[in-house]
C-alpha positions in Angstrom: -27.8 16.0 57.1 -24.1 15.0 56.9 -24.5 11.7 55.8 -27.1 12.9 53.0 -24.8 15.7 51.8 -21.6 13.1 51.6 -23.8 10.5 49.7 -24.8 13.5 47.0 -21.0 14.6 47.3 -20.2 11.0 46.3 -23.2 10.2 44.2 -22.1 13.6 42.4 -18.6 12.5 41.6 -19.6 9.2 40.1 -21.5 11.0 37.7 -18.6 13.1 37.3 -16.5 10.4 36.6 -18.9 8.5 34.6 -19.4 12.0 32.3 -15.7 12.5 31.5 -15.1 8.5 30.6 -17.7 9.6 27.2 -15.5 10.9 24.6 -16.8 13.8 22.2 -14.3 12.5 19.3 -16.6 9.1 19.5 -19.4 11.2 17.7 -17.4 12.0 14.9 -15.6 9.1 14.1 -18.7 7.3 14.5 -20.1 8.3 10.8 -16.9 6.9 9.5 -17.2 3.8 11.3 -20.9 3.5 9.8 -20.0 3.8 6.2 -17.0 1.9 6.3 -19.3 -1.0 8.2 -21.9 -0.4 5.8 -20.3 0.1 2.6 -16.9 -2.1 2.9 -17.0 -4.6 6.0 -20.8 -6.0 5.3 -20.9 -6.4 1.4 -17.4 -8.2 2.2 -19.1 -10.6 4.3 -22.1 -11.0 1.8 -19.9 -12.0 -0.9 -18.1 -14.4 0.9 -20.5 -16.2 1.5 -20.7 -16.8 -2.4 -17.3 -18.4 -2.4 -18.9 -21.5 -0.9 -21.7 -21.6 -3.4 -21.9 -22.7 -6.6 -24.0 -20.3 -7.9 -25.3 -16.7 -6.8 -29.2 -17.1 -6.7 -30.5 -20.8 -4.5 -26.9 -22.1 -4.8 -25.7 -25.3 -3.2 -22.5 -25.5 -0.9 -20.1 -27.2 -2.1 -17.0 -26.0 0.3 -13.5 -25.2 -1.1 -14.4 -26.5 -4.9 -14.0 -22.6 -5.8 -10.6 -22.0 -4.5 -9.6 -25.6 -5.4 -11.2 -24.5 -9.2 -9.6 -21.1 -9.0 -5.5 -22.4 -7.9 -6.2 -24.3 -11.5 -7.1 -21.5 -13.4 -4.2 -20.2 -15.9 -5.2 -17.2 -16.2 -5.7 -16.3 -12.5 -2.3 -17.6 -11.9 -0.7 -15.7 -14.7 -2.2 -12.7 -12.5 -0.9 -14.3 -9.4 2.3 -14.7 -10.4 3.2 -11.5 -12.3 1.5 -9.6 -9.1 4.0 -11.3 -7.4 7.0 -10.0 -9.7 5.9 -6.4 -9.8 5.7 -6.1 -5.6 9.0 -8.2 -5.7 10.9 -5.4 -7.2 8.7 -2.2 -7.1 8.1 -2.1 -2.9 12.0 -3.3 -2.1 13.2 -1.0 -4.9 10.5 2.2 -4.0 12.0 2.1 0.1 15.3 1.9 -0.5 14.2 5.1 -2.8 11.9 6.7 -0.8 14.5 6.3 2.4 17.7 7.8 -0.1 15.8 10.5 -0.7 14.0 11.2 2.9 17.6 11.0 4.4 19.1 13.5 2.0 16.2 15.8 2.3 16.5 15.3 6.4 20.0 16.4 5.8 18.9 19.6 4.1 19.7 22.7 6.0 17.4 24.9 3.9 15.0 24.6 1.0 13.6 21.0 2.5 10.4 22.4 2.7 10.8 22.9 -1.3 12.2 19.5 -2.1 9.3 17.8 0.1 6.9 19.7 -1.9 8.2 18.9 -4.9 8.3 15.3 -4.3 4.5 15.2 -3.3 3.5 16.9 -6.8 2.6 13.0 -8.2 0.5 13.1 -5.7 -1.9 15.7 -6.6 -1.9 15.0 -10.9 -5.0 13.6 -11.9 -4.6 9.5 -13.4 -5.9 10.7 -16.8 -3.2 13.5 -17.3 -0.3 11.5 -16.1 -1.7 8.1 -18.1 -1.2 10.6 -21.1 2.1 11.6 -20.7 3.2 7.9 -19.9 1.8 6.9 -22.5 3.0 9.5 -25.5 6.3 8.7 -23.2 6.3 4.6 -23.8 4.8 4.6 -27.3 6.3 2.9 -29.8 6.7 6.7 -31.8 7.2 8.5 -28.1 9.4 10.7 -26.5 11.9 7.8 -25.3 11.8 5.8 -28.7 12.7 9.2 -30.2 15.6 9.4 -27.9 16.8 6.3 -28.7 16.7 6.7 -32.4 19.0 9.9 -32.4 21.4 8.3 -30.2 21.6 5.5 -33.1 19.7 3.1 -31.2 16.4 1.1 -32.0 13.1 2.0 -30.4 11.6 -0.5 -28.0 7.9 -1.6 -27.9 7.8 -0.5 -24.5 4.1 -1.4 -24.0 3.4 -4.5 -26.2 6.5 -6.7 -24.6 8.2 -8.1 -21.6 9.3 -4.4 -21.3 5.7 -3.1 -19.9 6.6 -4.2 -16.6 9.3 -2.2 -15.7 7.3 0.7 -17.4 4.8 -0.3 -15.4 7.2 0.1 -12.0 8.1 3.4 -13.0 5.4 4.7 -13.2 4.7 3.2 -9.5 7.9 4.4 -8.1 7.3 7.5 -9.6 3.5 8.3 -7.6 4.7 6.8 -4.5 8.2 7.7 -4.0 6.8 11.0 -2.4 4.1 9.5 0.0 6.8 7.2 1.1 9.5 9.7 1.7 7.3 11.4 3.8 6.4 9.1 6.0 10.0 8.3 6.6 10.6 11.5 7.3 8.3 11.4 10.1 10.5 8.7 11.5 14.0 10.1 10.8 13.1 13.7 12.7 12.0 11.7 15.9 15.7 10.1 16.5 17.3 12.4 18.9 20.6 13.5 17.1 22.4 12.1 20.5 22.3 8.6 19.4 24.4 9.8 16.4 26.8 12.0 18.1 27.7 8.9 21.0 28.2 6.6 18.3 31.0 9.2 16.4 32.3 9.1 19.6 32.2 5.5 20.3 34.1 5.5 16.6 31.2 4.0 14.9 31.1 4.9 11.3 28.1 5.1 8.8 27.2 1.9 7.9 27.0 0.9 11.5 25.1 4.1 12.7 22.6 3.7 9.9 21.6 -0.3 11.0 21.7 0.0 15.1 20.5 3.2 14.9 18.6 4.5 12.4 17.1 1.5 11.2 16.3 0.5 14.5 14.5 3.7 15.3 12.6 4.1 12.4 11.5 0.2 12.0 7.9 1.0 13.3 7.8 3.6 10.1 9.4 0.3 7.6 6.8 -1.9 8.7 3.8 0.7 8.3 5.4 2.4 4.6 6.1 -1.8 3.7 1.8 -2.2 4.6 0.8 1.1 3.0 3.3 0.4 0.0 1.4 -3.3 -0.2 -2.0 -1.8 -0.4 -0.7 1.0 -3.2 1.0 -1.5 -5.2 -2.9 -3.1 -5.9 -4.0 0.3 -6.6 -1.6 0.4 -10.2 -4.0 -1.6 -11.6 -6.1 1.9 -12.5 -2.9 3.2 -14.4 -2.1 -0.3 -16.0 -5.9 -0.4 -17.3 -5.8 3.2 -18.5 -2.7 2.6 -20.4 -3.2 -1.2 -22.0 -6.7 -1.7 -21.4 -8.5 -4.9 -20.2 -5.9 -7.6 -22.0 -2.3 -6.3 -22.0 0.9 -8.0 -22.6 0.8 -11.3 -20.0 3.7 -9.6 -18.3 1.1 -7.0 -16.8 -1.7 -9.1 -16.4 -2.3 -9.0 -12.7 -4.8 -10.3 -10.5 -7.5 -7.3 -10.5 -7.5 -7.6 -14.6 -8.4 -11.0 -13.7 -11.3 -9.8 -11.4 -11.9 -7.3 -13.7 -12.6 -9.4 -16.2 -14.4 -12.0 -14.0 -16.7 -8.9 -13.4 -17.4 -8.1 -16.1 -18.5 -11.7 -17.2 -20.8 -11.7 -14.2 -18.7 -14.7 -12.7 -19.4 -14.3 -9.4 -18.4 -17.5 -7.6 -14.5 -16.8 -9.1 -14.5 -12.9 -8.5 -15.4 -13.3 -4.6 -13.3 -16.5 -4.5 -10.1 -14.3 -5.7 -10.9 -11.4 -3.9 -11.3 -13.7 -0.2 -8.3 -15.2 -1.1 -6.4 -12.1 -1.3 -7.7 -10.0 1.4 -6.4 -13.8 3.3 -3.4 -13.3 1.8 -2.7 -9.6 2.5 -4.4 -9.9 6.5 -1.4 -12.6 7.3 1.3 -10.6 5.8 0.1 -7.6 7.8 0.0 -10.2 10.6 3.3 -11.1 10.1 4.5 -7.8 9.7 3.7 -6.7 12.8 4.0 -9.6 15.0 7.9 -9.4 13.4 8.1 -5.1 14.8 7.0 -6.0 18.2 8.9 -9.0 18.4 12.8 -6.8 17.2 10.9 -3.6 19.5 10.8 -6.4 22.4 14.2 -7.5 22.4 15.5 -4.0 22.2 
């Protein structure tokens, strides 16, 4: 009887053990998981395999002819190369922002609450409303054109030349800078306000508190508001489209007007080509990213 009851007592806790390993949250991130599998991960694959084709329907495979093809298109390297530009100077120019303002909010003794807020109202303005204002804004018989004239100056054609770029920046900047902020202000409330009091007192001053210390501390925050600020620069393409259309000034021409466009012309050997190449191009830059935080995290 002994030996039966301490083989149920044992059998029992196995099951015990076995019961708490399942995880209830599994059940609701599981639905989640499905759509994003079903609706993101599995048409991906699908239309990769039409970069390999030469056609949609009984295509032949004809191997890297359609990114060789694509690296000689003009116009998809016009796209290439001005989406390079705009995350060149709106991501480097949006964190140094976004971290200004996050530390002088941090600093706030009251009212932060109010300043966060008001930084997140981009957030929350529906695209059409704030494509209107940019636009009456930019205009060649705007708001800022207006200005301009009064002060005795001549207007700019802000959308029509070189100049849509940097309105095109602002108008990034201007969503972002409060998601950003945010998420930097996450990081700057988790370094202990020791660090900064023993390095007054080792006679450290603020330039060198804010590399070894705050920098350091909040570099896991940098890397992850660099990837998120990545991702949202490709997302500008719904405000450039709203405010110039399908064919805008060159300067703005970026790569989704170019998949737009390939779209649109049912070109579907050059749309998933481009769009393989730069989810490629954006998975090693994460990559590197990364592998560049745990590597300065590592060595302390």
């Amino acid at each position: 009887m002994r030996r039966r009851r301490r083989c149920r007592t044992k059998y029992s806790y196995i099951l015990m053990n076995r019961t708490k390993r399942f995880d209830p949250a599994i059940l609701f991130i599981f639905p989640g998981l499905l759509g994003f599998v079903l609706f993101f991960i599995w048409p991906f694959f699908i239309s990769l395999g039409y970069t390999f084709v030469d056609k949609p329907v009984n295509g032949s495979f004809v191997g890297l002819r359609n990114f060789m093809e694509l690296f000689r298109n003009r116009a998809y390297l016009l796209g290439l190369k001005n989406t390079a530009i705009f995350m060149g100077i709106s991501i480097p120019a949006n964190i140094v922002l976004s971290l200004t303002v996050a530390m002088l909010v941090n600093g706030l003794k009251k009212r932060r609450e109010l300043f966060t807020l008001l930084f997140l109202i981009p957030l929350v303005i529906p695209s059409g409303s704030m494509v209107f204002f940019w636009t009456k804004f930019f205009e060649n018989g705007g708001y800022l054109n207006g200005l301009l004239n009064a002060a005795g100056m001549d207007g700019v054609d802000w959308l029509g030349t070189s100049a849509a770029r940097f309105v095109i920046i602002a108008v990034f900047i201007w969503k972002n800078l409060g998601y950003n902020m945010v998420l930097f202000l996450s990081g700057l409330n988790n370094i202990p306000a020791e660090y900064y009091e023993a390095a007054h007192v080792d006679g450290a001053g603020g330039i060198r508190a804010f590399w070894h210390i705050t920098v350091r501390c909040i570099l896991p925050t940098l890397v992850l508001v660099i990837i998120m600020s990545v991702i949202n620069s490709f997302r500008v393409f719904k405000e450039i489209y709203l405010i110039t259309g399908s064919y805008p000034h060159e300067s703005i021409y970026v790569l989704q007007h170019f998949m737009n466009n390939m779209f649109k012309s049912l070109n579907y050997q050059k749309l998933t080509t481009a769009t393989s190449a730069l989810v490629l191009i954006v998975a090693l830059l994460t990559q590197l990213l990364l592998r560049f935080e745990r590597r300065v995290s590592a060595n302390g």
